[in-house]
N, C-alpha and C positions, 0 to 999 in steps of 0.2 A: 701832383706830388712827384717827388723825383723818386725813380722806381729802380738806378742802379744799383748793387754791393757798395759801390764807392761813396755814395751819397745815403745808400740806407744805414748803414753803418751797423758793424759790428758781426757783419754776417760772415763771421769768420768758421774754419773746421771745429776751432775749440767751443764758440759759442751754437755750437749745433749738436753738440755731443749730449748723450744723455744721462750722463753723470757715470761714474766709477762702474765697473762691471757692467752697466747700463738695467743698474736694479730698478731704477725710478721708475721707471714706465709700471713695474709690477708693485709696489708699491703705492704711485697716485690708484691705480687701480685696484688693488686691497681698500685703499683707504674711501675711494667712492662706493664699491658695494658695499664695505662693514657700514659705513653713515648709511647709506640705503636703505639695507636691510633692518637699520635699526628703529629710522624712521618711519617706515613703513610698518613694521611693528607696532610702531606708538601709534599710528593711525589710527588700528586695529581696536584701542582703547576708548575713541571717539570722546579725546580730551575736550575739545572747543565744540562747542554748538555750531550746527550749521549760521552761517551769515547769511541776512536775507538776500547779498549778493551774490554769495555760492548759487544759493538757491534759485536768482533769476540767471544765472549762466545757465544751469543745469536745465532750467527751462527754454532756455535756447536752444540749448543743444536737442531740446526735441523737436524744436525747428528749425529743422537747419536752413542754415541761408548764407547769402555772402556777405551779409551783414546785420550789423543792428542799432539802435537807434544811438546807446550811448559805446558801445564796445565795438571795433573787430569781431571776427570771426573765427579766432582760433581759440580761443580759453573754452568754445562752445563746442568743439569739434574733438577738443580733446575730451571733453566730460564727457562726449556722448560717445567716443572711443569705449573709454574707461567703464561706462556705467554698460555697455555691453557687455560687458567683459568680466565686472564686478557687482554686477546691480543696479540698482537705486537706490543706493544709500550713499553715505556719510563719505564712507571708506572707498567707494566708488568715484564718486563728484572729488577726493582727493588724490589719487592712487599715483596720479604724475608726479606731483610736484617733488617727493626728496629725488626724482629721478630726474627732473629737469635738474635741480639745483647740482647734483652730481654731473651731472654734463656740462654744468658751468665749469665748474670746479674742472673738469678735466680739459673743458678747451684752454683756461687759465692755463695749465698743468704744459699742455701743447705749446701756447705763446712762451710761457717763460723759458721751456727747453730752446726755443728758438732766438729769442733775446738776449739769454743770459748762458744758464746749463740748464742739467738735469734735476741738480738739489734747488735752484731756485724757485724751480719750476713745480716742483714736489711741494715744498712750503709754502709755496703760494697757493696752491689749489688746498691745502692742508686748510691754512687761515680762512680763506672762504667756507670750507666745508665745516668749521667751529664758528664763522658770526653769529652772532646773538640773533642778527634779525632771521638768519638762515635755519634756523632752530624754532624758532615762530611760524616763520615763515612756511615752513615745510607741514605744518597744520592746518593749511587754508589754501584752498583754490582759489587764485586772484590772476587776473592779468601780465600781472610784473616775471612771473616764472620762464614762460615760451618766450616772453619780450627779451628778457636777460639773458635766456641761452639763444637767441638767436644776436644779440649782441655780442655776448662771449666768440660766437662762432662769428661775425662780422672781424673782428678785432684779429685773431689767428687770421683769416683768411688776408686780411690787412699787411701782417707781418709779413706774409709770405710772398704777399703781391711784391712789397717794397724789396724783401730781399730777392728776389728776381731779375734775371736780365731783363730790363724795358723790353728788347726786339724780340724776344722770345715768346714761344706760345704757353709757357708754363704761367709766365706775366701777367698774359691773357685771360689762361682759365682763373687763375685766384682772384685777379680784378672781378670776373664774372662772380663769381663766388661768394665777394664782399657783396654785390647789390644782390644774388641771391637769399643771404643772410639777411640785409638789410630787406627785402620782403617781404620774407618770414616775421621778421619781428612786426614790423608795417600791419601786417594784420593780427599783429598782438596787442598791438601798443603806439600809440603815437609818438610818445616819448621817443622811440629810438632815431626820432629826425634829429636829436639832439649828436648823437652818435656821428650823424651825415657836418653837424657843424662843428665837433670837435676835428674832424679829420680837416675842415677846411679853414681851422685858426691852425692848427700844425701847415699846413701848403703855402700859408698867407704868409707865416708870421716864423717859422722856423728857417736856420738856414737851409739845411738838407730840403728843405720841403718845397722850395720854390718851383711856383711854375712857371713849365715851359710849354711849346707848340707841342712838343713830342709827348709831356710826361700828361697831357690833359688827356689820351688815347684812354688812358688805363681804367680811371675816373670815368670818363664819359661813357664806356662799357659798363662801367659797374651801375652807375644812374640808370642805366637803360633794362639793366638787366633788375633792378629791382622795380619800377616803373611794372614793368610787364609781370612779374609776382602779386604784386601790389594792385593790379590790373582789376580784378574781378570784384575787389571790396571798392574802388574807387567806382566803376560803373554801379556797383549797389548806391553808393551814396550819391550820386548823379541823379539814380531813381528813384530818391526819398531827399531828396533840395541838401544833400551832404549834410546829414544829420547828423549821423556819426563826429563829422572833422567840425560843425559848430558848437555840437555839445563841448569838444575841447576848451575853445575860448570862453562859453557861456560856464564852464565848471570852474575856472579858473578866476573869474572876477576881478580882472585887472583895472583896478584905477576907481572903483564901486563906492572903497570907503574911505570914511568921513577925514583919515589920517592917516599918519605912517604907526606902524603896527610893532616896538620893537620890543614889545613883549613874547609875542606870537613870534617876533623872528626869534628871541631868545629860548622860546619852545621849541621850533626847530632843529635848532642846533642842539640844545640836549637830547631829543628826539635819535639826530644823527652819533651820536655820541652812544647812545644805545645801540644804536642798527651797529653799527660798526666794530663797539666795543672800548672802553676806554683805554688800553695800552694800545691800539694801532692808532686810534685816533689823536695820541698825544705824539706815538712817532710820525705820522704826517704835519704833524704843525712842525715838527724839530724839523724833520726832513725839511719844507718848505722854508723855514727860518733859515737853514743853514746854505742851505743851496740854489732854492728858488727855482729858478728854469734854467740854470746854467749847467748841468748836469750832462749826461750823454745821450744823444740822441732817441734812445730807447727810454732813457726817463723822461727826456721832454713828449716823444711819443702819446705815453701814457697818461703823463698829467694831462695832454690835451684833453685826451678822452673822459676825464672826470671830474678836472676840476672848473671846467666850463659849467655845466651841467649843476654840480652842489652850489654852485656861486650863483646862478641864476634862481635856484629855487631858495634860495636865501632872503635877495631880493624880493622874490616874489612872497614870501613870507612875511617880510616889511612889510609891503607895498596892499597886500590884501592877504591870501591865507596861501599855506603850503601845507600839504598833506606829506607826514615823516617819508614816504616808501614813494614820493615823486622825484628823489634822489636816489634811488637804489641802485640805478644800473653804473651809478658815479662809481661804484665800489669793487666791479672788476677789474678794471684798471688798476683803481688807487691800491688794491691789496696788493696786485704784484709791483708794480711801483717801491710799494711799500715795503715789503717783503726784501724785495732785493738791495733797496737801501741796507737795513737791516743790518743783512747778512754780508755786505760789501763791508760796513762798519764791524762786525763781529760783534751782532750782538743778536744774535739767535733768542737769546735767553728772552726776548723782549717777546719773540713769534712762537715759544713755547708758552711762556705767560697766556698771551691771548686763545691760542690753543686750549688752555687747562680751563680758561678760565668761559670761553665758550662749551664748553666739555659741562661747566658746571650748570650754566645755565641751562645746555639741554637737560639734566636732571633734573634741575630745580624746575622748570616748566611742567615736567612729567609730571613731578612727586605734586603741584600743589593746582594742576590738572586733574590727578585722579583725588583731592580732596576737594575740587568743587565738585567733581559731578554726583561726590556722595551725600554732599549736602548743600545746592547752592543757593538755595532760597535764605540760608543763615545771614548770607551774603549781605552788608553794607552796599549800595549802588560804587558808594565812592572806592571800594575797592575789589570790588566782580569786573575780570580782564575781560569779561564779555555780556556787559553790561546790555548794549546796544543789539544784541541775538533775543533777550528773553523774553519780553514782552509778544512779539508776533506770536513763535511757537506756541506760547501757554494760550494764547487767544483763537489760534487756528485748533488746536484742541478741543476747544470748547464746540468752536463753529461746525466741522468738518462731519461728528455726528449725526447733524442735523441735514446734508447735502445726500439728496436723492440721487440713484446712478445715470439720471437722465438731466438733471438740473444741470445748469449754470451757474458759475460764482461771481459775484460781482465786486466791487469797492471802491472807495477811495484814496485806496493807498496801493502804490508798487510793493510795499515792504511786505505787506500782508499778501497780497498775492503772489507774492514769488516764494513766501513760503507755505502757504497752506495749496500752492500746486504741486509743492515737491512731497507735502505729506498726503497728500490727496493721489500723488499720482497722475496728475491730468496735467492736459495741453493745452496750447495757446489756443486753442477752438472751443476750448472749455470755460475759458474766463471773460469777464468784462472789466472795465475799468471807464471812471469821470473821465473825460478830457476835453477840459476847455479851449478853444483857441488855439495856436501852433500844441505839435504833441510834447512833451517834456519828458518822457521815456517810452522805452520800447514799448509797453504794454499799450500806452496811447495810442503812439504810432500804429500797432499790427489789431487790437482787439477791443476801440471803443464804444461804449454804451452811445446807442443810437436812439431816435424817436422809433416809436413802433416797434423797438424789439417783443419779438415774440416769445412767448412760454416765459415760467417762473422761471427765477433765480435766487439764490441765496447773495444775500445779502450781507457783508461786514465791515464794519466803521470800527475807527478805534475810536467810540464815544459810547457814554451810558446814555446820551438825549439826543435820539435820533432823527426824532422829527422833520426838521430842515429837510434832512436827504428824504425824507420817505415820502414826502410830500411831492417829490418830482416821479412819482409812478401811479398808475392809475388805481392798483391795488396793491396794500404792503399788510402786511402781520408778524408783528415782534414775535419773536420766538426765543428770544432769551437776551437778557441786557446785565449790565452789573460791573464790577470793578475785581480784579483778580491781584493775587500779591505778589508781586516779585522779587522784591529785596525786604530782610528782615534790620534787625536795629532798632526798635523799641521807635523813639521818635523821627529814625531816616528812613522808617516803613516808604516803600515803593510800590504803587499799586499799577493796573492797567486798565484804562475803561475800553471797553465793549457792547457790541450790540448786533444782535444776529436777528435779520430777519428775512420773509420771504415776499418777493416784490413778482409785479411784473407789467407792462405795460410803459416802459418808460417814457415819459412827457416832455422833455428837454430842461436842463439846466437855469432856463431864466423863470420856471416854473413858481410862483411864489406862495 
């Protein structure tokens, strides 16, 4: 990409300034601690159930490593930060995330002052800091958080590459800085190689962005410089056949089914339509209707960065399935993008709406958060937002009594062992797990049930008729089996089978 003022365009005194008096700065910055702190608050409430995927992060993080079978290594790193620091709990396993997301919000906050001014830049990290999904979001430890602010922070470092004299060493360091960034995410997230091919449809395909012999220096620094970040999770995956980087395409399931899907794509898109918010997301269709990519450098810019990425997970939403939050990082960009249209047009009133109107959903999340947890077994399955948490918990409850401090736990399920080790307390030294043939998750990979293993284990299946499996150890004894309820509703009663027992002597799998 071309890296002078002249070709980056717009890097003028006035488009550097930080708005009137130069309040902005203290303002973006009120406005990420009050979201913060308020966030963090609601934490405190322990609205959502742990996810049994919290729960296998958290379980990572008590082994730490440089990698893992379906994840990076930094979602793992940061739990195990936190839960020093907070516990073993809830509150613990979440305590980053409105702080990541506030750090998004404010690298936005940086780019826009750089792009545009000070109030763009304000409103923009404003709108992100009210998304609807960011408001959810902010209740669950997931991957997407460190991936997204090390995106956010790839993106600033980006602007400032470009607005840089090429020959100069300031050029240099923020080039490094973008593959820095891009590292960080790299072992957050794989997604953000998406990030690395929106910058190279802007070089390919924009004027400004053409390359030359000279402007490939900048770039080719920054590739290297995340390479070597990215460094110690790529030798982890070298030394487990790159588990991690095949899980990506084996999750993804491209080309598997029987048709094209555009049902599932039209789920999608309402999916995004939520994350996003319905008045930004109806201003980026106007925006793109009206202007397209013919816009100024700083918007073509930014659509690179996002609307490559939504477009693609569109398709892949036809084509086999797309998970809503595989588009999420589409939406730093697109807010200031967006944002700035906006306010170029004079119409604020559109990015106050979405404000108010993310404002309410944070409420309305809290208020009907703290009325599941008072009663959510009343709950219809088809409308409990955390449908998919309750069954393990209520079943590792059961089990978890029965688990000697010397025992082992076993199963056939990741779901169940990743949370009754987070309720248990115990580590990956602690557990077993089936695995047949290649591993299919971490647990496989690091802690499976071998012939000859020695001393008891407890034993849990999500079935009342356990037979099959008990029959593959030499000695087993039920110790409690049955069905538990989980969703009420008269005839959409939701139940969970179970079965706890104590084994030991395991015989191998083709055992019949």
């Amino acid at each position: 990409m071309s890296e002078s003022n002249a070709n980056g365009g717009g890097a003028s005194e006035a488009a550097l300034k930080l708005g009137p008096r130069g309040q902005w700065p203290l303002w973006m910055a009120a406005a990420v601690l009050a979201f913060g702190l308020i966030r963090t608050l609601i934490l405190t409430f322990n609205l959502a159930p742990l996810h049994f995927d919290e729960a296998q992060y958290w379980s990572y993080g008590e082994a730490l490593d440089l990698g893992y079978y379906s994840k990076p290594p930094m979602t793992a790193w940061l739990i195990r930060l936190s839960t020093e620091l907070f516990g073993d709990t809830a509150f613990g396993v979440r305590f980053f995330v409105p702080w990541l997301h506030g750090l998004i919000a404010w690298f936005i906050f940086l780019t826009g002052c750089r792009l545009f001014d000070g109030r763009t830049g304000f409103w923009a990290g404003l709108a992100y800091l009210t998304l609807p999904a960011v408001s959810v979001s902010s209740n669950v430890m997931s991957t997407d958080p460190p991936m997204m602010a090390a995106w956010a922070a790839a993106l600033y470092a980006l602007v400032r590459a470009l607005q840089s004299d090429s020959r100069g060493r300031s050029a240099l360091i923020w080039w490094a800085s973008v593959g820095v960034a891009i590292g960080l995410g790299l072992n957050s997230k794989y997604t953000i190689i998406a990030f690395v091919g929106g910058c190279a449809g802007y070089a390919l395909f924009s004027r400004e962005g053409r390359l030359t012999r000279a402007s490939l220096i900048g770039p080719g620094l920054a590739i290297l410089a995340a390479l070597l970040v990215w460094a110690p999770n790529l030798w982890w995956n070298a030394q487990n056949d790159f588990a991690s980087i095949s899980h990506v395409a084996d999750n993804a399931k491209m080309g598997r089914g029987p048709s094209l899907n555009p049902g599932k794509m039209a789920e999608f898109i309402g999916a995004q339509i939520a994350i996003f918010g319905p008045i930004l997301f109806i201003a980026v269709a106007v925006m793109l209707a009206r202007d397209g990519l013919r816009g100024a450098w700083a918007h073509r810019l930014l659509l690179w960065l996002g609307l490559p990425l939504l477009g693609a997970m569109v398709v892949q939403a036809l084509l086999s399935r797309a998970h809503p939050n595989w588009a999420a990082p589409a939406y730093i960009a697109l807010t200031l993008a967006t944002v700035s249209w906006l306010l170029d047009h004079a119409q604020r009133r559109w990015v106050l709406g979405s404000a108010a109107f993310g404002a309410l959903v944070l409420v309305g999340f809290t208020a009907l958060g703290l009325a599941y947890r008072e009663s959510p077994t009343t709950l219809t399955r088809t409308y409990d937002p955390f449908k998919k948490t309750r069954p393990e918990a209520l079943i590792c409850a059961k089990a978890l009594p029965h688990l000697r401090a010397e025992e082992k736990f076993a199963s056939n399920s990741r779901r169940l062992l990743a949370v009754c080790m987070f309720m248990a307390k115990r580590g990956m030294e602690d557990i077993r797990i089936e695995a047949h043939g290649k591993p299919g998750n971490h647990y496989q990979l690091a802690a499976p049930l071998v012939v000859g293993e020695k001393g008891e284990m407890l034993y849990i299946v999500d079935t009342d008729k356990p037979e099959d499996y008990l029959r593959k150890f030499a000695t087993s004894e039920i110790l409690e089996r049955g069905v538990i309820e989980t969703h009420g509703g008269g005839s959409k009663r939701r139940f969970a089978r179970y079965s706890i027992s104590r084994v030991s002597g395991f015989l191998g799998f083709d055992r019949k």
